[in-house]
C-alpha positions, -999 to +999 in steps of 0.1 A: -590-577-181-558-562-196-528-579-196-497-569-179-470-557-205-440-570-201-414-551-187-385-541-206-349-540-196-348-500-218-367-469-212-394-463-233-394-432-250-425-421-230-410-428-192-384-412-176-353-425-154-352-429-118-309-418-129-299-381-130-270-384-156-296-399-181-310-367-186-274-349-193-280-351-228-316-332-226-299-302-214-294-269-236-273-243-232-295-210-224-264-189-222-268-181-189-234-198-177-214-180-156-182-168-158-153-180-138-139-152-111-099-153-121-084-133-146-055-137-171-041-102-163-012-104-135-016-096-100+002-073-073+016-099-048+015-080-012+047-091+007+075-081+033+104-056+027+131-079+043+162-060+035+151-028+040+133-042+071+167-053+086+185-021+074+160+000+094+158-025+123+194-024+132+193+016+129+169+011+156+193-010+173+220+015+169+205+042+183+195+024+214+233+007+217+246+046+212+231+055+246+254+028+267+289+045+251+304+082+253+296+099+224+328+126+223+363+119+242+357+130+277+325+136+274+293+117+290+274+085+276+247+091+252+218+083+278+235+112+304+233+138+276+197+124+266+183+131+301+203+166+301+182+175+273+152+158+276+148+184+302+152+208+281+125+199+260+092+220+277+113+249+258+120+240+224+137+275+218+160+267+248+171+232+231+177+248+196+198+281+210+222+254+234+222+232+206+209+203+223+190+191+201+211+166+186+208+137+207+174+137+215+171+136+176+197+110+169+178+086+195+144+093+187+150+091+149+165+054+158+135+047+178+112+063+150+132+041+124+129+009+145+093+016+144+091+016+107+114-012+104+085-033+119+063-016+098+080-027+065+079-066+074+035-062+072+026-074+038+016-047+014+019-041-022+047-016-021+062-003+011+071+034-004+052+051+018+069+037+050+105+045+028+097+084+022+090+084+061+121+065+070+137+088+045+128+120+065+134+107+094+166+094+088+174+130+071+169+146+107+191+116+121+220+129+099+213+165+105+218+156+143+254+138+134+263+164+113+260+194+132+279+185+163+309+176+140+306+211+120+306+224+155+339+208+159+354+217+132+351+188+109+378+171+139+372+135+133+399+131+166+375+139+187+350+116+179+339+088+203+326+053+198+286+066+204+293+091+172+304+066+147+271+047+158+252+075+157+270+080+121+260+041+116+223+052+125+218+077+097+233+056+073+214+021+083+187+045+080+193+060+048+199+026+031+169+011+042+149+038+032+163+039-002+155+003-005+120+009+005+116+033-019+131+010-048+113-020-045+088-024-075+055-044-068+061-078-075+034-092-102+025-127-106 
């Protein structure tokens, strides 16, 4: 009968280990690892506008405040000459020949730039886009301003509280689109 061997506190060569981390050191590299998924170039962070998001928000704001006052010294409020001519608007040839156009275009613009103003606080990489719209727009806005007071003769007398806001809205509106436009990605 063979006798038991005694047992011994070390692996013998020949046996292997109940422990995983004992055979670490057996391991070879096949060159098969895998590289990690970050680069070392930077990045284009997509983030919010907020400047040009308030510009363009309080053009909106404007615009909407410019229909409560009167627009020219005994005149009517802005929202009385909005519905005069919002009337006018199943004839387009009508509203450009009586030159009522200007409102309409003045609020809408500021309801058009509100709009965008949202737009700009939605992360995104750059926001230019949105700025050559709000540019546009807000070129139209100061056509409608300007217009009226060429039609007046450059008389600045005249003038009421709702067309210094309307002024206010083509120039919120200008600004904020510029800054749109201006803002460089951010890398990181």
């Amino acid at each position: 009968m063979p006798t038991p061997r005694e047992a011994s506190p070390w692996p013998a060569d020949d046996q292997r280990s109940d422990d995983p981390l004992d055979d670490i050191a057996e391991w070879e590299d096949d060159g098969t690892a895998t590289r990690p998924d970050y680069r070392d170039a930077p990045v284009v962070v997509r983030r919010a506008d907020t400047l040009a998001g308030l510009l363009l928000l309080l053009a909106g704001i404007a615009a909407g405040v410019s229909l409560l006052v009167v627009w020219v010294h005994g005149g009517a409020t802005g929202l009385d000459l909005l519905l005069d001519r919002t009337a006018d608007l199943d004839s387009p040839q009508r509203l450009v020949e009586d030159g009522g156009w200007e409102v309409p275009a003045v609020v809408f613009g500021g309801a058009a730039l509100f709009v965008l103003g949202l737009l700009v606080y939605v992360p995104a990489k750059t926001h230019r886009l949105v700025g050559a719209l709000a540019l546009l727009v807000s070129l139209v806005v100061a056509a409608g301003v300007l217009v009226p007071l060429a039609d007046l003769h450059w008389d600045l007398q005249r003038w009421a509280v709702g067309s210094w806001i309307a002024a206010a809205v083509a120039a919120l509106g200008f600004l904020g689109a510029l800054k749109a436009l201006s803002t460089h990605p951010r890398r990181r």
